[in-house]
N, C-alpha and C positions, 0 to 999 in steps of 0.2 A: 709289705702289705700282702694281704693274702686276697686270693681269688677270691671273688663273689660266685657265691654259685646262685644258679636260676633254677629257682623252684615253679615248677608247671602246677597251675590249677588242677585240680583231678577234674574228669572229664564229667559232665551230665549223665547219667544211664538212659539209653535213648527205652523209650516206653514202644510197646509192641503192642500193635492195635488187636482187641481180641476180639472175632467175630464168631456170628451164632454158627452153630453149623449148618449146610446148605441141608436141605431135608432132603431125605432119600426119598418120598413119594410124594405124590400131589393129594393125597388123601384128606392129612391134615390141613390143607389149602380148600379144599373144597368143603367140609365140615366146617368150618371157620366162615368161609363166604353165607355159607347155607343158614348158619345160626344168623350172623352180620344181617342178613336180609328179611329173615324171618323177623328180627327184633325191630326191622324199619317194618316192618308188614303190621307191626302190634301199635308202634307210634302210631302211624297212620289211622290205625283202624280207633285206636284212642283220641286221637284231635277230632274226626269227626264224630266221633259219638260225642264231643266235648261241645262243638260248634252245635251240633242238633240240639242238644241239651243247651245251650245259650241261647238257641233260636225260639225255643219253644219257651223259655222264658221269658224271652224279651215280647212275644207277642199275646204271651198271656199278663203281665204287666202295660202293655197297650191296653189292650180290649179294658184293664180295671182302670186306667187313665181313662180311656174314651167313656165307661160307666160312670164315673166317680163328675167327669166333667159334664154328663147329660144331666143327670142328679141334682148338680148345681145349678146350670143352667135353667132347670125346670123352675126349682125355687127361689134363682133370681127374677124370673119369669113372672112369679107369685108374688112377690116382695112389690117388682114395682107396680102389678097390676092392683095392690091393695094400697100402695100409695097415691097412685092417678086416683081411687074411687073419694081415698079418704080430704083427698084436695079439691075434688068434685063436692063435694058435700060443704068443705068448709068455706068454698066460695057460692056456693047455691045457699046457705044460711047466710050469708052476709049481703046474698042480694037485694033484702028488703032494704037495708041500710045505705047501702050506695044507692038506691033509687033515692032516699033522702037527703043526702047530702049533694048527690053529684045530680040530680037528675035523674028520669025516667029513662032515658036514655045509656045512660050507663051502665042502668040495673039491669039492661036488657043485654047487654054484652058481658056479663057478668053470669047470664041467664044460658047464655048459647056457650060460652070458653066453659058453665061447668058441665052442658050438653056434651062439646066435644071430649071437653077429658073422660066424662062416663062412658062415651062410644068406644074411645082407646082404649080402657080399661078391659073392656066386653072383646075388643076385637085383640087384645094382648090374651087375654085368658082363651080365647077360640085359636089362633095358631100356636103351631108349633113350632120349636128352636129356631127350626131347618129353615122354616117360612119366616119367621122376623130374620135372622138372618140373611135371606135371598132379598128380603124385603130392603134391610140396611142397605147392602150392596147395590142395590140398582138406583136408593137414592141418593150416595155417593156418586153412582159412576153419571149420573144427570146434574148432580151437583155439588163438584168437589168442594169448592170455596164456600160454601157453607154448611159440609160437612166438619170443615178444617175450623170454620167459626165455631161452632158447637161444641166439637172436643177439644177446645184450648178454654172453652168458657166451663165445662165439663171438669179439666185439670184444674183452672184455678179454683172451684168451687169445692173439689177435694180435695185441694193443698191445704183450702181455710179451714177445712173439716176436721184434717188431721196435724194442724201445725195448736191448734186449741189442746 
């Protein structure tokens, strides 16, 4: 029999790390930093020109919310003080007829509800927002629970409104 020979793997070529060269002067180091900071100095100065420029939109888009919502306001203002007048009227025409069927008595109450609703009419068209508003509020805070009655009699009357 003949000898086995051993044959050796040839070896990996070991890889030689190859680095930058160390720089002769700090020159290029400082030119480098200098541009580096100058470029954060332009971000900067770009984000807040950016933010001022969002700011000034955002509160010029207020001020047209806050117009656009007085606006409304006013003319829902208008709306129900032409509806209180014209409810006035429809029950003041129908007083003659309640005083016939129901009594004298009831024409007269018939007489005064379409009284008050004309006064609220008058005194809805004399204040402003700000004043029916202040006005809400304070008879909420003297009397919540039938505040809370009102707006649930309120919803279901606009649920029927919009469910037709």
């Amino acid at each position: 029999m003949a000898p086995t020979q051993k044959t050796e793997a040839p070896k990996p070529a070991t890889a030689t790390a190859v680095t930058a060269p160390e720089p002769t002067s700090t020159a290029g180091t400082e030119e480098a930093k200098s541009r580096f900071n100058a470029a954060i100095g332009e971000a900067k100065a770009g984000a807040a020109a950016l933010k001022g420029e969002a700011s000034a939109r955002g509160h010029d888009m207020a001020d047209d919310a806050m117009a656009r919502a007085g606006d409304l306001a006013v003319e829902g203002k208008t709306k129900a003080s032409d509806a209180l007048v014209s409810l006035s009227k429809l029950v003041d025409e129908n007083a003659a007829m309640i005083d016939e069927k129901f009594g004298a008595k009831y024409g007269d109450y018939a007489r005064r509800a379409s009284g008050y609703l004309t006064d609220s009419a008058k005194t809805l068209n004399e204040k402003s927002y700000e004043e029916l508003s202040e006005d809400a509020r304070e008879a909420i805070r003297k009397s919540p629970a039938t505040a809370v009655g009102i707006a649930a009699i309120a919803g279901f009357m606009v649920s029927r409104l919009f469910r037709r």
